[in-house]
C-alpha positions in Angstrom: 0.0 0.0 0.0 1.2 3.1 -0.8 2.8 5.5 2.1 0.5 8.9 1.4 -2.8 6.5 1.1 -2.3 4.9 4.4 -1.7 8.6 6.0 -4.6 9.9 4.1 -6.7 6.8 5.4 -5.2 7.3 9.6 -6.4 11.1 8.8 -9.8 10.1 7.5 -10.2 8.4 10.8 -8.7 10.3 13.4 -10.9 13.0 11.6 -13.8 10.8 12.0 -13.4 10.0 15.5 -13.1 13.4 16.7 -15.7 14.4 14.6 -17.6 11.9 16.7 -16.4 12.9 20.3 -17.3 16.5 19.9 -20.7 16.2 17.8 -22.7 13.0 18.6 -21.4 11.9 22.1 -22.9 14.2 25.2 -20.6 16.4 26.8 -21.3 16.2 30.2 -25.0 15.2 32.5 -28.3 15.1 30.5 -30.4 18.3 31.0 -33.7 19.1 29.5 -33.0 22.2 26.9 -34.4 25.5 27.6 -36.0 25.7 24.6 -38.4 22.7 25.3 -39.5 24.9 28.5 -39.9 28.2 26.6 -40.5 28.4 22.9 -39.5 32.1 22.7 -36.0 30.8 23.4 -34.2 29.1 20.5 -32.7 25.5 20.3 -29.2 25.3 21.4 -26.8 24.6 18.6 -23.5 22.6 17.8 -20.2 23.8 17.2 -20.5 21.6 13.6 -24.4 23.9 12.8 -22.4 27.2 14.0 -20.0 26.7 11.4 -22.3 25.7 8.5 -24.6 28.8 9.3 -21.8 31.0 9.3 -20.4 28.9 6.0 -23.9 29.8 4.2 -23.9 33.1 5.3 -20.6 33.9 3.6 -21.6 32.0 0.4 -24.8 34.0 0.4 -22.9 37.2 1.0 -20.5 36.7 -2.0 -23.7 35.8 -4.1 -25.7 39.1 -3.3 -22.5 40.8 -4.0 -22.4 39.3 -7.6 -26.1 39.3 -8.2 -26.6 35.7 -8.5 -28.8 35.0 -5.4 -32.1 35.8 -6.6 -31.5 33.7 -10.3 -30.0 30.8 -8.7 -32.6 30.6 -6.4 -35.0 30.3 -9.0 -33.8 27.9 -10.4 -33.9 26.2 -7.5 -37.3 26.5 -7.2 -38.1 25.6 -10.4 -36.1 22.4 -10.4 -38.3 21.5 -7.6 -35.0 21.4 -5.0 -36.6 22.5 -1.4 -32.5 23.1 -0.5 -31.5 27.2 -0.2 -28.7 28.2 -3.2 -26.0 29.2 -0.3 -26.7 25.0 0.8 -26.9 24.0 -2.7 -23.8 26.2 -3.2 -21.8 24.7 -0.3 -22.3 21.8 -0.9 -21.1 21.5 -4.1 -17.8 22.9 -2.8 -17.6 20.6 0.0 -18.3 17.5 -2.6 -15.7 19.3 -5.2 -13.1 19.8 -2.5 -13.2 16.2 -1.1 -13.3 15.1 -4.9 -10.3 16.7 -5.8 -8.5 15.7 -2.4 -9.3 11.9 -3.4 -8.3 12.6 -7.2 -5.0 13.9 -6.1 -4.1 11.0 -4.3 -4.9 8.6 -6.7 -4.5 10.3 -10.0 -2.0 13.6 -9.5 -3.0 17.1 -10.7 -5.0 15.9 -14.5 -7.4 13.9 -12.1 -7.7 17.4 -10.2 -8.4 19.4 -12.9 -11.1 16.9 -14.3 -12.8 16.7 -11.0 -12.9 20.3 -10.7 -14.6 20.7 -14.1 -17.1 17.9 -13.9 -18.6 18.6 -10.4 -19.4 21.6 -10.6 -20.9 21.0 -13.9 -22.8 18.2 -12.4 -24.6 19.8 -10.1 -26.0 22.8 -13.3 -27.1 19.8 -15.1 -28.6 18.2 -12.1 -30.8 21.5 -11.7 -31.5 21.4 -15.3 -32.3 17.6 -15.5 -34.9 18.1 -12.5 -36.1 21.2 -14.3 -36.7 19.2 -17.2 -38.7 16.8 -15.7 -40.8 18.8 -13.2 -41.7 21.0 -16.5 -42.2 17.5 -18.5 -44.6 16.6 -15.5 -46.8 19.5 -15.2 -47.1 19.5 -19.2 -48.7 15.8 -18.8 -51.4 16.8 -15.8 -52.1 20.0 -17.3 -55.1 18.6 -19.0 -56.7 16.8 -15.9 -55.9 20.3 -14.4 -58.2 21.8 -16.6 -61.2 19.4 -16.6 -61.3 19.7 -12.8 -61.4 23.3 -12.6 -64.5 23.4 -15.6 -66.6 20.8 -13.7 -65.2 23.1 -10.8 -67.0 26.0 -12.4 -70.2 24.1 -13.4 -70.7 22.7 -9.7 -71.3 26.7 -9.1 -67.6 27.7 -7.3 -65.6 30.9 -7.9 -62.6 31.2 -10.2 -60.7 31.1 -7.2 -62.4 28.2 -5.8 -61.6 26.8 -8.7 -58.1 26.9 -9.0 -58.1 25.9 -5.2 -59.6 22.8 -5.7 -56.7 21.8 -8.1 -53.8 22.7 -5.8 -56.0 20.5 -3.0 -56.6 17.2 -5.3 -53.9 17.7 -7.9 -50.3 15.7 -8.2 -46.9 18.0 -7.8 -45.8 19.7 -9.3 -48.9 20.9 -10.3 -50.5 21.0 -6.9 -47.5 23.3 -5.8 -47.8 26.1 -8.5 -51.3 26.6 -8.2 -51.2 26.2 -4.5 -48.3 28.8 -5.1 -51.5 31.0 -7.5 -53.4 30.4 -4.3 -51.3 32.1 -1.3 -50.3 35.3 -4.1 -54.1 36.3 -5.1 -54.6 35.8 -1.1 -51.7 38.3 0.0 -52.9 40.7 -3.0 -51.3 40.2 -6.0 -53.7 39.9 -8.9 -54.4 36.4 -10.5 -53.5 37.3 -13.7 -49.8 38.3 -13.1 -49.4 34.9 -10.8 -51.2 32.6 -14.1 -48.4 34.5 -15.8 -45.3 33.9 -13.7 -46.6 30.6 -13.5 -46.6 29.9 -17.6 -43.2 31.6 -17.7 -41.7 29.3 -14.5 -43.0 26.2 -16.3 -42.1 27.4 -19.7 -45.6 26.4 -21.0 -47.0 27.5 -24.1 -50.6 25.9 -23.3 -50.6 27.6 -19.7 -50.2 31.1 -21.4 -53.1 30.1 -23.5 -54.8 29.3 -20.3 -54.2 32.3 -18.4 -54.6 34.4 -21.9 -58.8 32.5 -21.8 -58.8 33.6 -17.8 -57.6 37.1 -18.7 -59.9 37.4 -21.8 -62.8 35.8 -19.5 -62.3 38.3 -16.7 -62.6 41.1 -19.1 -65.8 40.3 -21.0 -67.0 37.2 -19.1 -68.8 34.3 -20.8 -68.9 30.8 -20.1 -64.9 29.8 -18.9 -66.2 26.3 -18.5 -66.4 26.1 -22.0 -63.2 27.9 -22.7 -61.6 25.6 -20.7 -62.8 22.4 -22.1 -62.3 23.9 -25.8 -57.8 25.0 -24.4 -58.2 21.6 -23.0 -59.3 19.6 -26.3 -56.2 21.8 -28.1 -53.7 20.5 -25.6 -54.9 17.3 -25.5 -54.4 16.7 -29.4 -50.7 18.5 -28.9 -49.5 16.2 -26.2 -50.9 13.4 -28.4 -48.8 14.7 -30.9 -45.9 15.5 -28.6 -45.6 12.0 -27.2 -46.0 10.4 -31.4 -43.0 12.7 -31.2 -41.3 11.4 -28.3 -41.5 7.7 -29.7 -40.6 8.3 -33.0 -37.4 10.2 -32.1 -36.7 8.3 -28.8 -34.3 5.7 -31.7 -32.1 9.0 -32.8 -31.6 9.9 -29.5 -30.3 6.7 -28.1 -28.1 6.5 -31.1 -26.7 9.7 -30.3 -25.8 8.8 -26.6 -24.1 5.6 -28.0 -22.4 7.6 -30.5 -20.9 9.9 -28.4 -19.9 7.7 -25.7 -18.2 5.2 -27.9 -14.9 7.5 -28.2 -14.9 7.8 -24.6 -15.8 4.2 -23.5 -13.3 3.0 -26.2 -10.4 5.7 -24.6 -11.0 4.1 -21.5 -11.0 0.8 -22.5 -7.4 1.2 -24.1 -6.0 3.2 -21.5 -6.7 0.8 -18.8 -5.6 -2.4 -21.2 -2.6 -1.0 -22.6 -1.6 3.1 -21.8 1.8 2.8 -23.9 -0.6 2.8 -26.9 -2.2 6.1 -26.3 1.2 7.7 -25.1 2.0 8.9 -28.9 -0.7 11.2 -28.4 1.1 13.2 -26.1 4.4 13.3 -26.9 4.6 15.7 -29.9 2.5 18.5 -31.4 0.8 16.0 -34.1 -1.1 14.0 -31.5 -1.5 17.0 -29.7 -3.6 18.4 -33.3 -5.0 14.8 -33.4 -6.6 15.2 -30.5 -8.1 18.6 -31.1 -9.2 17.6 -34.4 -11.0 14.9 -32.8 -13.0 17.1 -30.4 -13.8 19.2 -32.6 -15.6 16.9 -34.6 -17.4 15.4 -32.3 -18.9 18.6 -30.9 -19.9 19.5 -34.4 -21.1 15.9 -34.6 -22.9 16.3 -30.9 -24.8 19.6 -31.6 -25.7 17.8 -35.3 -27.5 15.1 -33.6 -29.3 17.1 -31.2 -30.6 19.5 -33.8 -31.6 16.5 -35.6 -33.4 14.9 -32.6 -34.9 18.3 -30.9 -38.3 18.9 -32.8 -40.1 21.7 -32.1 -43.6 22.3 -33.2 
């Protein structure tokens, strides 16, 4: 075994253990905290919660100061993540920092630099896989949405009640963003800006036809039952559409994945077999072109696929 791994490893645990005798073992006699006696007086807190609190506050101060906090927290919220951006934020570090520590050891400063790329740029496509598929999931109960606010409407409730009724009986994330519709008209703000905010959150083109019928309805009434039903036959026929769409190009995209991960599983493959082969790539300024060439192509061949793949309609 290798000298600096067994340090690393008698580190690990010595860190462990005292992590252990000053967090999770008591300190002394068992007392009943204050705070269990009087509720105006907060919970006592560790030395370890101390120093994550003021960890996050610093985080959050350097985000304010570069104007990030109020986008990345949005995003956040979005994704669906019920975590605060100086957490999210932290954490990430933390995970990085420990990464890089363990690629240091085992690979040297290339493993580093790797790891330092690919966590952080885990964790954005994390938050955009999530936002993805919280936006994918309201898309699909958008229709039942609208059917239970029209029979809603014809059992005789309220706009209002309405929309209530779908934050109370429907699944997340729909539930949440017209539960989040709910709490805004109640505190003041006017329904149509919140139907609006919530179209533009979800990045739905059939919700800004909804709140466009709601607006339109507002203004010179009629029957919104009927509007509704008519938005939701529309929809309906588009996420029929959407999902023919879906299957038919679900082939391309797996053959896009395997494409691009062939150079890669094959460059792995080789270097673990037999790493003398590889080392002509690095040992002049022709491999060193070689290698450029090659990711350049396969970006240009990447984005070709997607465009190919990505309908819109």
């Amino acid at each position: 075994m290798s000298p600096v791994l067994l340090v690393a490893g008698l580190a690990a645990v010595a860190a462990a253990l005292l992590l252990l005798a000053l967090v999770v073992l008591p300190g002394g006699p068992s007392r009943v905290p204050l705070s269990r006696l009087d509720p105006a007086t907060a919970p006592p807190t560790s030395a370890l919660a101390g120093a994550g609190a003021a960890a996050g506050a610093a985080v959050e101060k350097v985000l304010v100061e570069r104007g990030r906090l109020a986008a990345g927290a949005a995003a956040l919220e979005t994704a669906g993540m019920r975590t605060s951006l100086p957490d999210f934020v932290l954490a990430t570090g933390l995970v990085t920092v420990v990464a890089g520590a363990i690629g240091a050891l085992l690979g040297g400063p290339l493993l580093v630099l790797v790891v330092l790329v690919l966590v952080p740029l885990g964790a954005r496509l994390l938050v955009r896989f999530r936002t993805s598929r919280r936006r994918a999931a309201f898309a699909d109960q958008l229709d039942d949405s609208l059917q239970l606010m029209a029979s809603s409407l014809r059992a005789g409730h309220s706009l209002l009640r309405a929309v209530d009724a779908v934050s109370t009986d429907a699944s997340a994330p729909t539930s949440e963003e017209f539960a989040r519709i709910v709490n805004e008209t109640r505190v003041g703000r006017d329904l149509g800006d919140a139907l609006d905010e919530v179209a533009q959150r979800m990045g739905s083109d059939d919700f800004v036809w909804v709140a466009q019928a709601i607006s339109i309805h507002r203004e010179v009434g009629g029957n919104l039952a009927e509007v509704l039903d008519a938005v939701g036959h529309t929809i309906r026929e588009r996420s029929a559409i959407r999902r023919q769409v879906k299957a038919l190009s679900a082939e391309g995209k797996l053959s896009a994945i395997v494409l691009m991960a062939l150079p890669f599983g094959v460059f792995g493959f080789i270097a673990m077999s037999n790493p003398g082969y590889l080392a002509g790539f690095t040992e002049g300024l022709a491999g060193y072109a070689m290698l450029a060439t090659a990711a350049l192509m396969l970006c240009v061949g990447g984005f070709w696929l997607k465009k190919t793949v990505a309908i819109r309609f």
